[in-house]
Backbone bond lengths (Angstrom), bond angles and torsions (degrees), N, CA, C in turn:
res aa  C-N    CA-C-N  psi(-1)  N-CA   C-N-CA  omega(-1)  CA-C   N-CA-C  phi
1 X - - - 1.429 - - 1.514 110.28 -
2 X 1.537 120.17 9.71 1.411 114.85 173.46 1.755 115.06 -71.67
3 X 1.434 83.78 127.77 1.673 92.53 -168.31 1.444 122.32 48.88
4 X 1.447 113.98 65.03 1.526 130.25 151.55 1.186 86.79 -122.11
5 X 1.469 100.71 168.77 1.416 164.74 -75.45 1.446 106.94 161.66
6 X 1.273 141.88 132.67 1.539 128.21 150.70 2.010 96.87 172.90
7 X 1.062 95.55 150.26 1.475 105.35 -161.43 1.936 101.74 -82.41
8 X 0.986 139.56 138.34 1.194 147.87 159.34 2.040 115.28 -68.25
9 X 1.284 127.20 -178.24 1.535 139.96 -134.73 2.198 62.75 -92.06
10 X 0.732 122.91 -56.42 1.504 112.55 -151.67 1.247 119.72 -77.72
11 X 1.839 115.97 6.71 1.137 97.74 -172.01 2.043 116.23 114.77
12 X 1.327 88.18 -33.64 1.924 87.64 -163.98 1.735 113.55 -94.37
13 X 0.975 102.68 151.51 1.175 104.45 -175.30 1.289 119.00 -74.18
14 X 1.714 146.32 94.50 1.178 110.46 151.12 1.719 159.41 -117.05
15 X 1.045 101.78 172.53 1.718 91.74 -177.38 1.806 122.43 -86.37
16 X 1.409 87.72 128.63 1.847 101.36 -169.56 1.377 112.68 -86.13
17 X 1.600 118.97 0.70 1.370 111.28 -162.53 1.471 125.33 -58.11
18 X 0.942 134.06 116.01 1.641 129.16 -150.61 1.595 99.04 -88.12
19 X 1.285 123.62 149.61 1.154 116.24 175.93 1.740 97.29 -129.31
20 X 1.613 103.65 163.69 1.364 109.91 -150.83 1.432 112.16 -107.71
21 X 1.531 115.58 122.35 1.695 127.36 -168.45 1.427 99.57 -88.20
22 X 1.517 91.71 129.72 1.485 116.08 -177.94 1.588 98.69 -73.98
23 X 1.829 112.73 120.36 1.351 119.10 167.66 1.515 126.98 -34.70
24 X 2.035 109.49 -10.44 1.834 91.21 -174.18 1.527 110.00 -131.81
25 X 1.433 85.70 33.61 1.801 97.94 166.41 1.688 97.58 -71.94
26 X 1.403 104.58 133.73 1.636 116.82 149.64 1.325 126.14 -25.69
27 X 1.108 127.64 119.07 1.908 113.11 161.00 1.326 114.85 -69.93
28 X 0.990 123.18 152.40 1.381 130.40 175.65 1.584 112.21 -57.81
29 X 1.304 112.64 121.93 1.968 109.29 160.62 1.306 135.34 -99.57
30 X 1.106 106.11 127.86 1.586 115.64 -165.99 1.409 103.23 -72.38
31 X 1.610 142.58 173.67 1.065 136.12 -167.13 1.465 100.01 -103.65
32 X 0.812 133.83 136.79 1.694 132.44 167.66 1.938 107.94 -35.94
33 X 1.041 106.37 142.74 1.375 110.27 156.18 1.992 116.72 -45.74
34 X 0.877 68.96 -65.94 2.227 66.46 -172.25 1.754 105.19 -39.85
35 X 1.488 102.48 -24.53 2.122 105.90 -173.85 1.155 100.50 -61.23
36 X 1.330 108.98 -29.24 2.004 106.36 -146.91 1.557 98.23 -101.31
37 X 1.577 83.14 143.68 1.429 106.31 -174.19 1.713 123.15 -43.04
38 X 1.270 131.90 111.26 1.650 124.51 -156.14 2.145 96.47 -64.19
39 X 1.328 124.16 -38.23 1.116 117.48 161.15 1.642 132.02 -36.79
40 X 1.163 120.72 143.21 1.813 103.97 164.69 2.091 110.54 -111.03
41 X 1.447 90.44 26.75 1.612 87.48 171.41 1.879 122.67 -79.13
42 X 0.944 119.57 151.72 1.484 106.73 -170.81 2.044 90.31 -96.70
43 X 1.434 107.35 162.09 1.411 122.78 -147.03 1.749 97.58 -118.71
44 X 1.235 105.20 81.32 2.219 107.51 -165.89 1.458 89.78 -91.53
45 X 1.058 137.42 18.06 1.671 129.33 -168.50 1.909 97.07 -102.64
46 X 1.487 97.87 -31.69 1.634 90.15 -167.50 1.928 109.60 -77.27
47 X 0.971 124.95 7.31 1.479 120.46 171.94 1.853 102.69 -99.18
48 X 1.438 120.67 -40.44 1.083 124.32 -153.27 1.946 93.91 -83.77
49 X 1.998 98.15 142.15 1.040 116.93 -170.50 1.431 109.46 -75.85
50 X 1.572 136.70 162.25 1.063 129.23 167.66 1.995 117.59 -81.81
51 X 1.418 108.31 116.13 1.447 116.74 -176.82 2.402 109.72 -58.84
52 X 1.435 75.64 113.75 1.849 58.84 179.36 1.251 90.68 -122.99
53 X 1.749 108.06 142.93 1.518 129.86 -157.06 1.592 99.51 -87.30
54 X 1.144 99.05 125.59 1.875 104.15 -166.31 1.600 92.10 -95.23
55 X 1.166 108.59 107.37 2.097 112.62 157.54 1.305 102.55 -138.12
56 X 1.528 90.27 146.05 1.250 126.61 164.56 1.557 132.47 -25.98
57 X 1.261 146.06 52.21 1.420 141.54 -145.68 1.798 97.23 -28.17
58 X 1.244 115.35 156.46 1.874 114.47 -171.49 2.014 70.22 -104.28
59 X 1.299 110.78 150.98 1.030 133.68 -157.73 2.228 90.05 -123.97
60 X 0.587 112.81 136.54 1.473 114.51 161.53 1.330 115.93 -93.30
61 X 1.600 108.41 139.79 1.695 105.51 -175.70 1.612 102.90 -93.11
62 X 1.469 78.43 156.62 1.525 105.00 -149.21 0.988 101.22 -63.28
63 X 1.427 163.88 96.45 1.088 157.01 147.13 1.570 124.88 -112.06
64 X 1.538 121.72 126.04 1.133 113.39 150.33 1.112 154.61 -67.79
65 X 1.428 132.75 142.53 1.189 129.49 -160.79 1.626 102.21 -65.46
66 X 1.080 150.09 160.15 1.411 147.31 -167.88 1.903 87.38 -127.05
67 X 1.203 124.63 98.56 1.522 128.47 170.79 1.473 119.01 -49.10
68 X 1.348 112.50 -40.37 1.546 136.80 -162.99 1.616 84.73 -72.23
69 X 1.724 127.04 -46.47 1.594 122.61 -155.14 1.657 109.84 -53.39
70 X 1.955 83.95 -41.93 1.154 111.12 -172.89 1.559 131.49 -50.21
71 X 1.536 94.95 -48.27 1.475 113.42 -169.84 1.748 101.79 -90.44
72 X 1.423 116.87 -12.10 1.293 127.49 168.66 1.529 98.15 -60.96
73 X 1.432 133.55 -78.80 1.086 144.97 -158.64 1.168 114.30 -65.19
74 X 1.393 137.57 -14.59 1.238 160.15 -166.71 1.535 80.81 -105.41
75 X 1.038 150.06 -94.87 1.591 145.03 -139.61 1.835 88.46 -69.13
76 X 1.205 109.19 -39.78 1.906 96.47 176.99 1.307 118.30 -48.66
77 X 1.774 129.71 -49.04 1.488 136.27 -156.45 1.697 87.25 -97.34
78 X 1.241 124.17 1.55 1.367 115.45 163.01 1.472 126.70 -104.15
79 X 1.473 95.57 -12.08 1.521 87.77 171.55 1.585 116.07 -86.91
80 X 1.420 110.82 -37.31 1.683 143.82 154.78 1.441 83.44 -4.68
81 X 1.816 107.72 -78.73 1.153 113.31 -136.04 1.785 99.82 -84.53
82 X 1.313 126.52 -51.07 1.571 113.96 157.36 1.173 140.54 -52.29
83 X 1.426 123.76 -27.82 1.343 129.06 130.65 1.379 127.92 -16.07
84 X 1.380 113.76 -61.21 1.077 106.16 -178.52 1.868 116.23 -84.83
85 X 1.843 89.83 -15.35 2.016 88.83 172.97 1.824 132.49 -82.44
86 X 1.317 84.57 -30.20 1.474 113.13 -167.71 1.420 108.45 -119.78
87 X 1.238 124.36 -60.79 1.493 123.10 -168.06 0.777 122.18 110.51
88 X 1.602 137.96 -104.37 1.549 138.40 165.56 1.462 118.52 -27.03
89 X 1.262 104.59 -54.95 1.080 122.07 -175.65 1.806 123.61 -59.22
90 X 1.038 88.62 -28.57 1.970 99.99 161.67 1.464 115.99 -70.49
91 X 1.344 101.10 -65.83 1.420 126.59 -174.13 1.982 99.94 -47.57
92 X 1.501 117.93 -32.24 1.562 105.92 169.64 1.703 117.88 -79.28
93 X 1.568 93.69 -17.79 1.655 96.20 166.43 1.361 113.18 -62.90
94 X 1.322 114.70 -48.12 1.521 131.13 -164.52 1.888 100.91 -50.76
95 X 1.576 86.30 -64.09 2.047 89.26 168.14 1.143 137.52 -17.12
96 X 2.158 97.97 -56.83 1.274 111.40 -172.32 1.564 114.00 -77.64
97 X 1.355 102.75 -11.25 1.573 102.19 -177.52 1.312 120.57 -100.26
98 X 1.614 105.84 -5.83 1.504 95.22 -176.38 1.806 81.37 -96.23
99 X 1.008 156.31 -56.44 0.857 131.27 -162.59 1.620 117.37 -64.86
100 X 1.193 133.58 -4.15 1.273 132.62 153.28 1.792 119.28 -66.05
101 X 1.181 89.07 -27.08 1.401 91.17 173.34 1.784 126.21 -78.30
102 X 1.574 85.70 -35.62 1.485 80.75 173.75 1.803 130.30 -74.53
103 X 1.228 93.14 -24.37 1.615 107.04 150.35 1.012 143.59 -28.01
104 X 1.830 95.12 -78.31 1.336 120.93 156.19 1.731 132.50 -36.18
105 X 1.560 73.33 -45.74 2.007 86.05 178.76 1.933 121.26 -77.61
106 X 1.487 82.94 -20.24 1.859 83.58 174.88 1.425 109.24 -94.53
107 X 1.548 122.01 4.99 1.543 122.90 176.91 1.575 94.99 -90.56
108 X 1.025 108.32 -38.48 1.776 117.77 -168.38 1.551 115.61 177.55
109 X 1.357 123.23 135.33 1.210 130.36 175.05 1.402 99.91 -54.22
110 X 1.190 137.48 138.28 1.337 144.03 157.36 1.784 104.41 -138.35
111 X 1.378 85.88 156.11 1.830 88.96 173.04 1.326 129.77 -80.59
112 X 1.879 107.53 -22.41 1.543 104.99 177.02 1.552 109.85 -87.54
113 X 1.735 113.90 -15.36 1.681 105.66 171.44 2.060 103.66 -64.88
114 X 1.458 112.58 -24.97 1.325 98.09 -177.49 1.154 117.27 -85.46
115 X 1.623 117.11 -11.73 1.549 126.79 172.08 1.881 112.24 -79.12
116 X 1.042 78.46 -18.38 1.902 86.16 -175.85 1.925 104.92 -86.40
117 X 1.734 97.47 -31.79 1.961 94.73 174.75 1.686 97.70 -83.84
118 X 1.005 135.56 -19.26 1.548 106.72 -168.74 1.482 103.85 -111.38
119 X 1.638 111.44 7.73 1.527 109.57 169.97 1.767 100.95 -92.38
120 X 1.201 117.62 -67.96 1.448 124.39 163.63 1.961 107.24 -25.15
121 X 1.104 126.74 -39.24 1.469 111.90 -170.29 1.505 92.47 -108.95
122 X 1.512 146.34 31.66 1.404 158.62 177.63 1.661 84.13 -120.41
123 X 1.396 137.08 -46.62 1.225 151.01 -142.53 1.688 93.31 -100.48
124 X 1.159 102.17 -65.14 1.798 88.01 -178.98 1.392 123.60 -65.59
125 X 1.451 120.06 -34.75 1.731 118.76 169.35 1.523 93.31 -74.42
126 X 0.813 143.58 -57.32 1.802 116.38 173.93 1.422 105.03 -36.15
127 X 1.157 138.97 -82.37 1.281 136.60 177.14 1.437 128.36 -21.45
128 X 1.118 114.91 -64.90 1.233 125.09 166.88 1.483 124.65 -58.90
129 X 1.662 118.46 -22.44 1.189 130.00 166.66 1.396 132.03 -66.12
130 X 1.845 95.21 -27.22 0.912 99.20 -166.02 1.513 111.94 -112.97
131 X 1.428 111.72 -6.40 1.248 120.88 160.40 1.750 115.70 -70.74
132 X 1.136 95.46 -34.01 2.134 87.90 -176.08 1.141 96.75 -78.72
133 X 1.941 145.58 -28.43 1.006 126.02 170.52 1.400 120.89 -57.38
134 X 1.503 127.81 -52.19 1.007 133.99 168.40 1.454 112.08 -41.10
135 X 1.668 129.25 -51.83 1.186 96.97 -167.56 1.841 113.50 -91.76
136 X 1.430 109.40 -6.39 1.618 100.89 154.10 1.271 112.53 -87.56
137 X 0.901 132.35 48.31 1.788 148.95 149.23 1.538 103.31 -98.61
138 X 0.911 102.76 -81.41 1.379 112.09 -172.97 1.281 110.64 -83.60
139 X 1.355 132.40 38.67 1.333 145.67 149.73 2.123 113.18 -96.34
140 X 1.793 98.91 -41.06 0.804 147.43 -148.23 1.833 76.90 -79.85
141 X 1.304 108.81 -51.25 1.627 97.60 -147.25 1.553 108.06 -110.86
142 X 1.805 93.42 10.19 1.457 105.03 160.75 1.672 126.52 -100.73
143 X 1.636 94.52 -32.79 2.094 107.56 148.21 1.887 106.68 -43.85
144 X 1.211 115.93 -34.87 1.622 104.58 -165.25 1.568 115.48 -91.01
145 X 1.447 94.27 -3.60 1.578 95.46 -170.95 1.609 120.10 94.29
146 X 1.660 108.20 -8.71 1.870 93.78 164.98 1.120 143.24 -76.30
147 X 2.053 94.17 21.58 2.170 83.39 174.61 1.545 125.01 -78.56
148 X 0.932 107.45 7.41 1.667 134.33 -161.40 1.840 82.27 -87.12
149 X 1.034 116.45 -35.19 1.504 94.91 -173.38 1.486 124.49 -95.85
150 X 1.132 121.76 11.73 1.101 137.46 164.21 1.486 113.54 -105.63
């Protein structure tokens, strides 16, 4: 078949011309038995690319933190809480927070500037509640005659 020619099942022509292997090419090496895989399944995973799931990063809406909401709501659960220890002394927390709130609320509606006005005005009628009790208490226990014990 050196240098023919002859057409194949489809029609095409092809060429047989043999060309000539140099005696000190390598032979091919087979892999040892122990290399090869102890399975006889064939391995379709090693051509195929790895699928990576394309989404959208979720973006957070833009909002700023409002500092004033913050420090509103913070002077509210403090007056709450001196309010109910001291009295007066809540009720000036309560002050500082409702006016943080109103601040807060003309920079932007937020929910903790409205948590900071209805904790602060929970905080000053505690305060104030608890100051007029106190001092008809101890109005109370000076009508009875207990200043003598102090």
């Amino acid at each position: 078949m050196d240098g023919q020619n002859f057409e194949n099942e489809n029609n095409v022509t092809v060429d047989t011309t043999a060309t000539e292997v140099s005696s000190t090419a390598e032979p091919a090496q087979e892999t040892p038995a122990a290399e090869q895989p102890a399975n006889n399944y064939q391995d379709y995973t090693t051509n195929v690319q790895p699928q990576v799931a394309v989404t959208t990063p979720v973006q957070p809406e833009n909002k700023d933190t409002n500092v004033l909401a913050i420090i509103s709501l913070v002077l509210g659960i403090l007056s709450i809480v001196l309010g109910c220890c001291t009295g007066w002394i809540g009720a000036l927390f309560g002050i500082g927070g409702i006016i943080c709130a109103v601040f807060a609320n003309k920079q932007g509606k937020t929910g903790l500037a409205k948590g900071g006005l209805i904790c602060s005005i929970v905080g000053i009628v505690l305060g104030i509640l608890i100051t007029v009790l106190a001092v008809v208490f101890s109005m109370a226990m000076v009508g009875y005659g207990f200043e003598s014990m102090y």
